[in-house]
FIKOLTI-726420 format. One record per residue (C-alpha): residue number from 1; residue in one letter; y, z, x. Coordinates in steps of 0.05 Angstrom, whole numbers, padded with zeros to 5 digits, always signed. Layout:
% residues N
R     n   res        Y        Z        X
R   NUM     a        Y        Z        X
...
//
This chain:
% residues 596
R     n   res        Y        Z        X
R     1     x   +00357   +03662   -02438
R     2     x   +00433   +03678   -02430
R     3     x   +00476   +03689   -02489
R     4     x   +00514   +03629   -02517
R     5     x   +00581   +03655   -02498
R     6     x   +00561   +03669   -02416
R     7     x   +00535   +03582   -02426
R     8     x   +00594   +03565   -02445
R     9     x   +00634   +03601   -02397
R    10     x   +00597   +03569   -02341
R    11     x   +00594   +03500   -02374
R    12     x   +00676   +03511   -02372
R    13     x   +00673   +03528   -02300
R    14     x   +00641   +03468   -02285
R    15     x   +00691   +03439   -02323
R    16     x   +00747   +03464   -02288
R    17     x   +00725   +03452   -02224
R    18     x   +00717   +03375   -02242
R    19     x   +00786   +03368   -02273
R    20     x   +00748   +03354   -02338
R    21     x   +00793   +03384   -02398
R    22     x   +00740   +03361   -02453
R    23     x   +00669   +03346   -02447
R    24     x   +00623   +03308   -02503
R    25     x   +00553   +03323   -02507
R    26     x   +00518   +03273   -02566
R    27     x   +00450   +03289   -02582
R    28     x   +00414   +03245   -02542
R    29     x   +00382   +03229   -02490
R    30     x   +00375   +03161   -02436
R    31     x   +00334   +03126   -02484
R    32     x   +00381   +03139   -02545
R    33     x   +00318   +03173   -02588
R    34     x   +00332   +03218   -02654
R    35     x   +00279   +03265   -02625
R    36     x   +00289   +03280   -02550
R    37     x   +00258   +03318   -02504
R    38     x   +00281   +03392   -02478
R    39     x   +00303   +03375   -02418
R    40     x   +00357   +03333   -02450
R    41     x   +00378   +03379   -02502
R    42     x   +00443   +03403   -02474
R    43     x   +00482   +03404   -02546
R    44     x   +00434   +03462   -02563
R    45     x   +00422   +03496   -02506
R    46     x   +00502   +03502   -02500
R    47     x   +00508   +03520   -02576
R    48     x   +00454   +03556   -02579
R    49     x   +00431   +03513   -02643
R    50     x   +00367   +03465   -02657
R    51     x   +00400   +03408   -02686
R    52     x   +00390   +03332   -02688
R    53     x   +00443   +03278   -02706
R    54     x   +00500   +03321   -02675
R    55     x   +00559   +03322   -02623
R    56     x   +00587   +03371   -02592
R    57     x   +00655   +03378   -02569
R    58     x   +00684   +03432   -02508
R    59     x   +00747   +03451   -02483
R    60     x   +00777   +03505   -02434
R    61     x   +00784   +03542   -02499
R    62     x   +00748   +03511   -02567
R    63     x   +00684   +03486   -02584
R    64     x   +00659   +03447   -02644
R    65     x   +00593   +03421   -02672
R    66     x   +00588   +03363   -02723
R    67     x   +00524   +03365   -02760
R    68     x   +00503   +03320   -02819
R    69     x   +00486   +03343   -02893
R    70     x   +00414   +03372   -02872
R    71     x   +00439   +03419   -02826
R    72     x   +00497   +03448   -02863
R    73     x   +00474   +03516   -02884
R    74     x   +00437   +03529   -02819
R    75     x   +00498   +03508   -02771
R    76     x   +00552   +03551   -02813
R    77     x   +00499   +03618   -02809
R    78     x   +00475   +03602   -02738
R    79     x   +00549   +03587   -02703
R    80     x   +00569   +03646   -02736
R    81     x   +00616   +03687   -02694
R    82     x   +00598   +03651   -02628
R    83     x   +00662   +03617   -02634
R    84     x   +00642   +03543   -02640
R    85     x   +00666   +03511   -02700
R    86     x   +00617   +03488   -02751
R    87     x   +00643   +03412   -02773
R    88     x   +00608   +03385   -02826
R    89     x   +00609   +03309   -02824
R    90     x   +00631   +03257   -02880
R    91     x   +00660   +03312   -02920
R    92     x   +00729   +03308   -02946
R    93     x   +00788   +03351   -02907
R    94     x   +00739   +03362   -02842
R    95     x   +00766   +03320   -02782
R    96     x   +00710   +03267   -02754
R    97     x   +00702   +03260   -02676
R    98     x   +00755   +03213   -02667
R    99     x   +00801   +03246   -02709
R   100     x   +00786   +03316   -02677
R   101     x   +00793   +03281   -02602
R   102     x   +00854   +03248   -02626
R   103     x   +00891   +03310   -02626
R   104     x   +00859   +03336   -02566
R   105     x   +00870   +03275   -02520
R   106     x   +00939   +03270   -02493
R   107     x   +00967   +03228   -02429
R   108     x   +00931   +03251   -02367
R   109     x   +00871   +03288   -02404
R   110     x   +00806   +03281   -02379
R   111     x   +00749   +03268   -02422
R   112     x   +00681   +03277   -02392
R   113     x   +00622   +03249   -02410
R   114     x   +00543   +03242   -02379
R   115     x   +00529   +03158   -02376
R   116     x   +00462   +03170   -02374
R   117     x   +00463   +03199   -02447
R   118     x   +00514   +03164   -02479
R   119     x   +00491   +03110   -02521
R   120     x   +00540   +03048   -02506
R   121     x   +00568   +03039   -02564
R   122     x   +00588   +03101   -02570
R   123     x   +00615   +03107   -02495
R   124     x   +00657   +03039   -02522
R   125     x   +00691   +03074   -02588
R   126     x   +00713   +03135   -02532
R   127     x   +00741   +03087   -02483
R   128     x   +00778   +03047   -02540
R   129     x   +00804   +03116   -02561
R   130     x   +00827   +03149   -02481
R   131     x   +00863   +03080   -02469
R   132     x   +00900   +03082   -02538
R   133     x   +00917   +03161   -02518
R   134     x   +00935   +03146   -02447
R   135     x   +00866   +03201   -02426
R   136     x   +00817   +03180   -02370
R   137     x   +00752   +03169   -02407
R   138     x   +00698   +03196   -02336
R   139     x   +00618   +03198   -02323
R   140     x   +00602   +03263   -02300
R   141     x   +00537   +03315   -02299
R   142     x   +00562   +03379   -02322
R   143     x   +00500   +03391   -02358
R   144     x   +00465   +03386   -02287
R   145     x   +00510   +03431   -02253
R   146     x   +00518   +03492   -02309
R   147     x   +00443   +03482   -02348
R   148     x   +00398   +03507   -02292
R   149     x   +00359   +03567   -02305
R   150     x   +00307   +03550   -02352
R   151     x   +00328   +03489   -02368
R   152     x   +00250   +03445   -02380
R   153     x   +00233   +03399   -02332
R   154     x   +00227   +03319   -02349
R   155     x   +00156   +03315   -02388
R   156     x   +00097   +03278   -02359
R   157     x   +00047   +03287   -02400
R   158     x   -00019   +03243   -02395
R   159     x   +00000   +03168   -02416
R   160     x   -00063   +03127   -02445
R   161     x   -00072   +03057   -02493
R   162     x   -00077   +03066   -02564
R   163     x   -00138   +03014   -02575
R   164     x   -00126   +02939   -02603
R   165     x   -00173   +02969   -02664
R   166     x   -00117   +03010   -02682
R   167     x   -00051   +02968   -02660
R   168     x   -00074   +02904   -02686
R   169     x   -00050   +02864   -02618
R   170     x   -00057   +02861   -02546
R   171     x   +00007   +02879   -02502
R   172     x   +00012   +02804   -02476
R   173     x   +00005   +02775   -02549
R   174     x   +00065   +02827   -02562
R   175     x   +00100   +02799   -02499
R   176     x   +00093   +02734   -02522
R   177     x   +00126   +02748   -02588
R   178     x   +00178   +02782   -02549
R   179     x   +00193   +02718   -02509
R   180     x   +00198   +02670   -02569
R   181     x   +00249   +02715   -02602
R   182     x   +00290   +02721   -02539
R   183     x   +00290   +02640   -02536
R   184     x   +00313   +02636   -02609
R   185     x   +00380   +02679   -02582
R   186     x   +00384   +02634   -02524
R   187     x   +00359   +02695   -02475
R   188     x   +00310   +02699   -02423
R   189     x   +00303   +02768   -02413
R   190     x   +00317   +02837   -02451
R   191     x   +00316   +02907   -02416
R   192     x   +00283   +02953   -02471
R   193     x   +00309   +03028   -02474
R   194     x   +00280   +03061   -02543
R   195     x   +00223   +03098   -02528
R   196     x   +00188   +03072   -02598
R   197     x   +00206   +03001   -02581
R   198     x   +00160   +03013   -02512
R   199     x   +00110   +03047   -02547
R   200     x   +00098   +02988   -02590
R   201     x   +00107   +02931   -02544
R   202     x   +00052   +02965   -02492
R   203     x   +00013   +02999   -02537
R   204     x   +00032   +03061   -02489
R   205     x   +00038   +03130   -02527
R   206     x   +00036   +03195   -02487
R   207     x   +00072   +03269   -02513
R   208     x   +00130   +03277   -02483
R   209     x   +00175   +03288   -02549
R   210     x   +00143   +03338   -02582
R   211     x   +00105   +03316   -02645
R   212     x   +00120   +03244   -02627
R   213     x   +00068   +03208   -02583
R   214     x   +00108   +03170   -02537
R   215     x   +00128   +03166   -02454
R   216     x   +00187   +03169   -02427
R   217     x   +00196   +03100   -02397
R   218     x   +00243   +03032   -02395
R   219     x   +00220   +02966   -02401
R   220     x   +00245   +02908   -02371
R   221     x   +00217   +02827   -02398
R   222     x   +00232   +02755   -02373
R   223     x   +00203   +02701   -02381
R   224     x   +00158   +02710   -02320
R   225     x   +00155   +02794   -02316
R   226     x   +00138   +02851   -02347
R   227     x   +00161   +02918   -02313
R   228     x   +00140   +02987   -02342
R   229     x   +00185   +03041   -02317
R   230     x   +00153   +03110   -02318
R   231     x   +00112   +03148   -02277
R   232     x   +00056   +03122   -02261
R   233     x   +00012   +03174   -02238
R   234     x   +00008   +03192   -02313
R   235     x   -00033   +03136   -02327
R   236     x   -00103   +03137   -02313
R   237     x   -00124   +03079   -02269
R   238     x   -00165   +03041   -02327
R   239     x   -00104   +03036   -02373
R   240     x   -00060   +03014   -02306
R   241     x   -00113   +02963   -02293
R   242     x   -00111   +02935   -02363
R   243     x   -00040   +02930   -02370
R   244     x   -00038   +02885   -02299
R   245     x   -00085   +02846   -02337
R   246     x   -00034   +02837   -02392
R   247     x   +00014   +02822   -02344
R   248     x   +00052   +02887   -02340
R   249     x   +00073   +02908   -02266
R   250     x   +00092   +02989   -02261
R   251     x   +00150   +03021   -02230
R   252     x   +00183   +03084   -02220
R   253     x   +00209   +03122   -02278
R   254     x   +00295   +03121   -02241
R   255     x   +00281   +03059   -02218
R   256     x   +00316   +03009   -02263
R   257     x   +00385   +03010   -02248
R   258     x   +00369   +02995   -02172
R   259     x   +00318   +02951   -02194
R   260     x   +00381   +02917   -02242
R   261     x   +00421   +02916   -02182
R   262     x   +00376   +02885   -02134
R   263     x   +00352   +02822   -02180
R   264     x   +00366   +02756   -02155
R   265     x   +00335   +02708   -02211
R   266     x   +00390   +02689   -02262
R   267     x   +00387   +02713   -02322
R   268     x   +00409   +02719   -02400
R   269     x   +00394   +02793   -02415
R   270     x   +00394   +02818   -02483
R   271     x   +00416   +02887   -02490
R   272     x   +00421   +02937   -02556
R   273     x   +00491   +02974   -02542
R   274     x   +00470   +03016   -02595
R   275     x   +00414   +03038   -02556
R   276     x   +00433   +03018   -02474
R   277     x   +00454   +03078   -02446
R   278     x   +00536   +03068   -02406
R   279     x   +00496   +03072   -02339
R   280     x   +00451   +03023   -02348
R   281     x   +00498   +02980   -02376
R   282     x   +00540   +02986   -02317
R   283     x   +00487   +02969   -02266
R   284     x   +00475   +02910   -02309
R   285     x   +00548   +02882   -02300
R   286     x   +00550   +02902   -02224
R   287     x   +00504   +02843   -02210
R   288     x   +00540   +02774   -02222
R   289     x   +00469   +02745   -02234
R   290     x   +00461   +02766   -02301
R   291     x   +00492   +02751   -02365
R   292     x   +00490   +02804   -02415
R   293     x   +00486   +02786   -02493
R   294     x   +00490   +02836   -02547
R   295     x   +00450   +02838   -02604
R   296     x   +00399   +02881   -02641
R   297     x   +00339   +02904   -02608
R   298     x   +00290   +02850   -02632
R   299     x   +00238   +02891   -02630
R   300     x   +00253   +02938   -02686
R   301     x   +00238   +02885   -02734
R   302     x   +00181   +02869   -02697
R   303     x   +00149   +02925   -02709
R   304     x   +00185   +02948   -02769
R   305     x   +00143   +02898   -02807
R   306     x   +00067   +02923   -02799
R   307     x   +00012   +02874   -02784
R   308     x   -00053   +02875   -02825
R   309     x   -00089   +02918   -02775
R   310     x   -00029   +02969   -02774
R   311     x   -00023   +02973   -02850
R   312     x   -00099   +02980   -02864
R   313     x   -00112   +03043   -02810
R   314     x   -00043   +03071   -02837
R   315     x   -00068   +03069   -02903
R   316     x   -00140   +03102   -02884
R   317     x   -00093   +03153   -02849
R   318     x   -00064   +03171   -02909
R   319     x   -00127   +03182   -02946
R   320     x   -00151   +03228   -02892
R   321     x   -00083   +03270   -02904
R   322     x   -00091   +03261   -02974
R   323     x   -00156   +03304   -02973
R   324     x   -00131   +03350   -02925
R   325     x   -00068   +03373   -02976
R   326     x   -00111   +03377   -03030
R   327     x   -00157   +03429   -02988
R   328     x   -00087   +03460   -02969
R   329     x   -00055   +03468   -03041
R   330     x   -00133   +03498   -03058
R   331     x   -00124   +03554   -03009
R   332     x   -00054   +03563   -03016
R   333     x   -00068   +03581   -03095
R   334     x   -00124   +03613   -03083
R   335     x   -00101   +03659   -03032
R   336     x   -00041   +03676   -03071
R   337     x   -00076   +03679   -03140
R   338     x   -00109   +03740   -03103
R   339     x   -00050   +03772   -03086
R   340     x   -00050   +03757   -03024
R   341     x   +00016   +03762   -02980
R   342     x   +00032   +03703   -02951
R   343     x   +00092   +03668   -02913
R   344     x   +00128   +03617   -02900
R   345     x   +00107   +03619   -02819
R   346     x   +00032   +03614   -02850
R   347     x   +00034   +03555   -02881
R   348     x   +00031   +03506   -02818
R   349     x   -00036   +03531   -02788
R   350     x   -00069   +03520   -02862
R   351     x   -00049   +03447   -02858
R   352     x   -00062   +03438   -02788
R   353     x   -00144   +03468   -02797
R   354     x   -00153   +03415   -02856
R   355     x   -00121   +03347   -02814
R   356     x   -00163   +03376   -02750
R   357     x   -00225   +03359   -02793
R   358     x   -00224   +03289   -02768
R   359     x   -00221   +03262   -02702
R   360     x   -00169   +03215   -02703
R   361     x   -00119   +03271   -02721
R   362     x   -00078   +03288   -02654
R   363     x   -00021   +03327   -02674
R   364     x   +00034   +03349   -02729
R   365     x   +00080   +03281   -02732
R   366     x   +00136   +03333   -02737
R   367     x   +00144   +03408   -02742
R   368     x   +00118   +03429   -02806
R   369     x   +00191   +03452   -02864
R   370     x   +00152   +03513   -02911
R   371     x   +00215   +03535   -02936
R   372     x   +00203   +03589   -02999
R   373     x   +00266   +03604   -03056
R   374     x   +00336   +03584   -03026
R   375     x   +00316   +03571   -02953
R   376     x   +00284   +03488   -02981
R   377     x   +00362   +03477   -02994
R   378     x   +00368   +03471   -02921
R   379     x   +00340   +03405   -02913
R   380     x   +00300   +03417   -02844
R   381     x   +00296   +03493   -02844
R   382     x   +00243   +03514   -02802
R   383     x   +00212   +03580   -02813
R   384     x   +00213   +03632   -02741
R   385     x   +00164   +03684   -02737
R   386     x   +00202   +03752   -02761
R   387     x   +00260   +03713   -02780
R   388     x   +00218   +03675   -02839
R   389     x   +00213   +03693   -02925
R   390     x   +00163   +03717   -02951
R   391     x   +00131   +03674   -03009
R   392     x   +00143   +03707   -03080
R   393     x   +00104   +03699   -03141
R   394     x   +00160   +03660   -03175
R   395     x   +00205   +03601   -03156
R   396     x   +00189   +03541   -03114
R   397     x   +00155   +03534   -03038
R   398     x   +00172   +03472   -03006
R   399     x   +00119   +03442   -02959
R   400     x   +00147   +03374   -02909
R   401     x   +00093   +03359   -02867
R   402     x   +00057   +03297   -02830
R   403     x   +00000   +03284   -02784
R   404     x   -00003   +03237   -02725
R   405     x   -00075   +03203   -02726
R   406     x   -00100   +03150   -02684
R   407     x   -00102   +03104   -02740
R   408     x   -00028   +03116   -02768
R   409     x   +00025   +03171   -02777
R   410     x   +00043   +03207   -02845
R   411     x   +00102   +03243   -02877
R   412     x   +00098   +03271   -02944
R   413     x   +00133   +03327   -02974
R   414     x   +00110   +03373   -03039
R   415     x   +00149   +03421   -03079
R   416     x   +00096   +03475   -03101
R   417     x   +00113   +03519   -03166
R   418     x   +00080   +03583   -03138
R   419     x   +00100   +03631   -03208
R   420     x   +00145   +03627   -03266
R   421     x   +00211   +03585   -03257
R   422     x   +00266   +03583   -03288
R   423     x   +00293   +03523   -03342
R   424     x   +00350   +03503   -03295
R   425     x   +00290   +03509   -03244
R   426     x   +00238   +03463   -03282
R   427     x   +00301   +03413   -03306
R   428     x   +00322   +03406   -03232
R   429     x   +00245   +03391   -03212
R   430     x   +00236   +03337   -03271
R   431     x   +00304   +03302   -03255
R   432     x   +00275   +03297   -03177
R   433     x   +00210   +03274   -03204
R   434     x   +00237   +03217   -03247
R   435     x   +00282   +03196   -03184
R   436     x   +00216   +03191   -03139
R   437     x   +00185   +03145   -03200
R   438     x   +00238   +03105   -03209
R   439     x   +00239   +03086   -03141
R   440     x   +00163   +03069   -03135
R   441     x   +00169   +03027   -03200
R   442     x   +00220   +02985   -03170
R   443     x   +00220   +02914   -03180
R   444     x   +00270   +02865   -03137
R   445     x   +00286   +02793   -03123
R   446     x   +00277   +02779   -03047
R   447     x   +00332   +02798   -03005
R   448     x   +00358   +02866   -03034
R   449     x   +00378   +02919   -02986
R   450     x   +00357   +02990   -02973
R   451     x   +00425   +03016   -02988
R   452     x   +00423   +02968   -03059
R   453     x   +00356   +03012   -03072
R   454     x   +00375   +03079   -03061
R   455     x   +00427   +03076   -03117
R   456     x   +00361   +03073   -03160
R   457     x   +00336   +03129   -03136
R   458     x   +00399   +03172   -03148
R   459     x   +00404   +03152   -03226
R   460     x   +00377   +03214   -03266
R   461     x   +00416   +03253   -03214
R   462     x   +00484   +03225   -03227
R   463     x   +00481   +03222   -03302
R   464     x   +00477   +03303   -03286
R   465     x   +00538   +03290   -03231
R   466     x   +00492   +03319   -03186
R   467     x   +00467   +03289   -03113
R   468     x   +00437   +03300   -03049
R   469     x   +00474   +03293   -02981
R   470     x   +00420   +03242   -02948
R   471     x   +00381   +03180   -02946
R   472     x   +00327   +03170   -03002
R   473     x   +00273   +03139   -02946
R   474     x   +00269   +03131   -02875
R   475     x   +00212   +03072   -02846
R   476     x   +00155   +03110   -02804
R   477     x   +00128   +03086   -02733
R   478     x   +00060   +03069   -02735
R   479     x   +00029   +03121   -02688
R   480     x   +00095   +03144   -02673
R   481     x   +00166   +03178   -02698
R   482     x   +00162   +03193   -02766
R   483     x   +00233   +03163   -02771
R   484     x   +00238   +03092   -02734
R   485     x   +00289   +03032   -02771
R   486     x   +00321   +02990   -02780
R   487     x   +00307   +02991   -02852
R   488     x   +00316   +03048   -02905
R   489     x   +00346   +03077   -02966
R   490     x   +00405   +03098   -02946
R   491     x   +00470   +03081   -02979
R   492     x   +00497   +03045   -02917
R   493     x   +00433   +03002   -02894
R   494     x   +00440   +02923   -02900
R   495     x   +00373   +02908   -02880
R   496     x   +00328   +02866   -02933
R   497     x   +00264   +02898   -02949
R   498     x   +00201   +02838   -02933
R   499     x   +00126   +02853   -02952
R   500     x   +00094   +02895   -02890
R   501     x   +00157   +02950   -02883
R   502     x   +00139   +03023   -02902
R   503     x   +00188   +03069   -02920
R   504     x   +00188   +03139   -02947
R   505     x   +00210   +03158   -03025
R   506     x   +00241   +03225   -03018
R   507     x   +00301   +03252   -03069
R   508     x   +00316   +03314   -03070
R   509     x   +00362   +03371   -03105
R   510     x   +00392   +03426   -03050
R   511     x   +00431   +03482   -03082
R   512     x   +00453   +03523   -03035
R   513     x   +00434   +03603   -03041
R   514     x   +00385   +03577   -03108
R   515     x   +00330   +03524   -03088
R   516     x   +00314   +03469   -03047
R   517     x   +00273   +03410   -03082
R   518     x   +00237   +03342   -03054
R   519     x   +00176   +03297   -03076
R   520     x   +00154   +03249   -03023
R   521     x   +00111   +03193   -03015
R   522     x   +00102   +03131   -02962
R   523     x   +00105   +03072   -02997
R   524     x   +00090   +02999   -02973
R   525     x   +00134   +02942   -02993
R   526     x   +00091   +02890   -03026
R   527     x   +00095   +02820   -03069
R   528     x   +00105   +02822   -03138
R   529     x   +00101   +02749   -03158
R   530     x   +00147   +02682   -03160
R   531     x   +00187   +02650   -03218
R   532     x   +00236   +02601   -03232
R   533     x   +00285   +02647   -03206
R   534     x   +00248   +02661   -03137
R   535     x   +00202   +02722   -03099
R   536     x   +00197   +02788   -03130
R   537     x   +00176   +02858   -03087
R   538     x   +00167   +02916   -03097
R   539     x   +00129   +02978   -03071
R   540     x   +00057   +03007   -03076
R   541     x   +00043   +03084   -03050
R   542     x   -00001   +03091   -02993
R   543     x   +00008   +03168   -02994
R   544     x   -00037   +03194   -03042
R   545     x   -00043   +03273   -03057
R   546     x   -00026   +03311   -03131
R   547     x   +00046   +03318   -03151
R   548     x   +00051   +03392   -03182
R   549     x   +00059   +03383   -03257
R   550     x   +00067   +03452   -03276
R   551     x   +00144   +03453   -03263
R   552     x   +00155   +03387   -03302
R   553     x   +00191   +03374   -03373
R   554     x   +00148   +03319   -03395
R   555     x   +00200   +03303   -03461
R   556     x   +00246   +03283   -03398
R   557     x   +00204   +03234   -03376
R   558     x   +00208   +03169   -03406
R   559     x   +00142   +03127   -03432
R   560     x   +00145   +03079   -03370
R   561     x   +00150   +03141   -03321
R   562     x   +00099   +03181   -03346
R   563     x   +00049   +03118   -03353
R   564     x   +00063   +03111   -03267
R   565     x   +00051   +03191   -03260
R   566     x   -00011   +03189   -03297
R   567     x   -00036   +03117   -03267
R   568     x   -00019   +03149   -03197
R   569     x   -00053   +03213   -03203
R   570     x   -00113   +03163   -03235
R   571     x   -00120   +03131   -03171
R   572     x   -00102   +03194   -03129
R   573     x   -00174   +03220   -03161
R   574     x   -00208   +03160   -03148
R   575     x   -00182   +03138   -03086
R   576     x   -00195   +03218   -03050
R   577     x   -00256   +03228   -03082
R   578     x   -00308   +03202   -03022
R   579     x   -00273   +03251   -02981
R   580     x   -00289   +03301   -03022
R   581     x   -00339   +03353   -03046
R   582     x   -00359   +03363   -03118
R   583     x   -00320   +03435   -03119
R   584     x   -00259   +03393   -03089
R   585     x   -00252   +03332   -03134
R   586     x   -00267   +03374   -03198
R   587     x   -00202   +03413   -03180
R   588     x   -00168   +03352   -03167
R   589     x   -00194   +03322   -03223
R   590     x   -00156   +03383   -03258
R   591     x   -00096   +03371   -03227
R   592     x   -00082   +03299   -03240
R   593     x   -00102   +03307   -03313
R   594     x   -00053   +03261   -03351
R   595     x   +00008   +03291   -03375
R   596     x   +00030   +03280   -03437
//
């Protein structure tokens, strides 16, 4: 691949020969997804860095990259002399987007953009901006033009059903559901963009985004249609056949926007600027038939909130992953109790050998973070062959890793003490641990919000004045991303946890150049009664595998945390113990004995 500098250079040729004197690249993609696939990557391939959650910003002579907090560390060592600027957003004295383009845009500059890929909303705050600047805000494929040698082609991998057994509904009960939440906003139609929100409505998964078993496709519903926009010679003719049945037509993966401009019917369309990319947005309002309304994607909270079958195969998922990190922290130990050298670039095909034991397992649900010492305080390091640490008989090893199973999709994250640590080492690890706990104890009148949780979780941090530069807990797909919303503990989410939502428990301490620490369950939001004073929630783990005890200070815990550790290592034991053998539960047995 060429060297970051000569893709620049011919990204600013393209530039100049559109009049363009800025171009923005967000990282994203038609469908507006977190995880996109590498033929939309431009940000990185134009960087030269893996990042997600990031914009990039190009002129005839600058470039700058925002990252978030997880990607800190790893943007300021990997942009690194290749003269793009490493911005780290919502940190104090660094210039956001609109501040940075604010000094950039003057009267008569041209900012380009691809309408494609820019999420509406977004496209919206830039136009708001050019018009207050007296710039020309202009669609344009510059990625197209400059990103042509081995740039990856659009994915079409094989497209298939996951089975009513596993999603709990049929696509036209889905459909149905749809429809009477459209009527409640006075719509009668919705054109569905988010490759998750597709997923679940059809029960359509494929592998397009890598780890993630989705297609890429649109979706368009009225009251009287259902049209699936992907390509269809990806789907065998059985599943094609039994989504006519449901009452799903097929078209064309490119096809909406002529399909949008060619409708005739009247209609109320809800659209998700958040998610609509400018494009289609503008092909909507070409065509004086339809009336566009704006609200939320209904469908997040649709599927946000599992259904019984949904909750009952994720949970049977979990035990499956359960037993297959207990097998992995077995070996790992072992193998480095022998002396053994072992690395971080190791660690993934261990994991992957123990989920493979059962047949529902199809893939990692993301790629695997075994980040040894100082590389866990870059939140999603990911080891490179030859470029990766080797794992030391002292400190801390960080393991994130998930498996996608036909029956549900996992996330879970342990911190492994893999020799002696240190007491600012074993003080950081207990302060983390009581965080996790205090979350899963939780207990909270009906209506509280996952940015109202998260200040739980943060607690024993802040009495230290320490902290941790993300969310607590992201909600995970069901046989899907492992990040979907709209819930989650995260200081800024107003969304009210209800019974059915799943969300991850996750705190962490990152000390950049020292250690990287995180403890991570799933846990499932659940009733805790009714009083005088209303409904009470609050959560019960469905991830169940040992929480290393070796690294904590047990005088830190209080009585009520160290009752939940030992009741949940109790029913880890009990719960893992069919999938078991005798050699395996009497070392788990070992290491969920109580603490003290």
């Amino acid at each position: 691949m060429k060297p970051v500098t000569q893709r620049l250079a011919e990204l600013r040729a393209a530039m100049a020969a559109a009049g363009c004197d800025v171009y923005i690249i967000p990282s994203s993609d038609p469908h507006s997804s977190e995880y996109v696939p590498r033929h939309f990557t431009s940000w990185e391939y134009f960087s030269g860095f893996s990042v997600e959650n990031a914009t990039f910003l190009i002129t005839a002579d600058t470039a700058a990259l925002w990252v978030d907090g997880r990607f800190f560390g790893a943007a300021d060592a990997a942009l690194a002399g290749t003269g793009i600027a490493s911005m780290h957003m919502d940190v104090k004295g660094v210039p956001t987007v609109k501040e940075y383009l604010g000094e950039l845009l003057t009267e008569g500059t041209v900012l380009g953009y691809c309408a494609e890929c820019m999420p509406l909303k977004t496209c919206r705050e830039l136009a708001a901006l050019c018009e207050e600047k007296g710039a020309k805000l202009t669609p344009m494929h510059l990625e197209d033009e400059a990103w042509v040698e081995d740039r990856p082609a659009l994915p079409a991998t094989p497209a298939w059903l996951l089975d009513v057994k596993y999603a709990g509904k049929a696509p036209a009960e889905k459909l149905a559901e749809l429809r009477a939440e459209l009527a409640k906003h006075g719509c009668t139609a919705a054109v569905i963009t988010k490759l998750d929100s597709v997923a679940w409505l059809l029960n359509l998964r494929a592998a397009d985004v890598e780890s993630t078993p989705y297609a890429l496709a649109f979706c368009y519903v009225s009251d009287s249609e259902a049209v699936l926009f992907m390509d269809s010679s990806r789907l065998p003719a059985e599943a094609a056949a039994a989504l006519a049945a449901e009452g799903v037509t097929l078209a064309a993966y490119d096809a909406m926007p002529a399909y949008l401009a060619a409708g005739t019917q009247p209609q109320t369309v809800l659209t998700d600027p958040v998610s609509l990319n400018a494009a289609l947005d503008n092909a909507l309002r070409q065509n004086p038939v339809y009336t566009v309304k704006e609200l939320d994607d209904p469908i997040k909270m649709m599927k946000a909130v599992k259904n019984e079958t949904e909750l009952a195969c994720t949970r049977t998922a979990h035990l499956k992953d359960g037993a297959a990190m207990v097998r992995f922290e077995m070996e790992l130990r072992r193998r480095l109790a022998a002396g053994e050298a072992l690395r971080e670039v190791d660690i993934d095909p261990i994991l992957v050998k123990y989920r493979s034991m059962y047949d529902t397992f199809l893939y990692p649900s993301f790629n695997t973070i075994a980040a040894y010492g100082p590389n866990a305080a870059m939140m999603h390091y990911a080891p490179k062959p030859g470029a990766d640490a080797a794992i030391e008989p002292r400190g801390f090893l960080l393991v994130d890793c998930g498996g996608s199973y036909l029956d549900g999709t996992t996330d879970i994250t342990r911190t492994y003490a893999v020799g002696p640590l240190t007491e600012e080492e074993k003080l950081w690890y207990t302060l983390v641990l009581r965080c996790h706990i205090d979350v899963a104890m939780a207990v909270w009148k009906t209506g509280m919000t996952g940015g109202q949780l998260d200040m739980l979780a943060r607690q024993p941090l802040w009495k230290h004045q320490l902290d941790y530069r993300c969310g607590t807990g992201h909600s995970v797909c069901h046989v899907g991303a492992v990040h979907e919303g709209p819930h989650s503990l995260r200081p800024t989410n107003t969304v009210a946890f209800v019974p059915g939502m799943v969300v991850t428990d996750e705190p962490g301490i990152y000390e950049d150049g020292k250690v990287g620490i995180r403890i991570e369950n799933e846990l499932e939001c659940v009733t805790a009664g009714e009083s005088e004073y209303g409904v009470y929630l609050k959560f019960e783990p469905i991830t169940y595998a040992p929480i290393d005890l070796t690294a904590v200070l047990p005088q830190l815990l209080t009585a009520e945390e160290k009752q939940w550790l030992n009741s949940y290592h109790a029913a880890v034991a009990e719960k893992l113990a069919s999938l078991l053998t005798e050699e395996e539960n009497a070392w788990l047995r070992t290491a969920c004995a109580p603490i003290d």
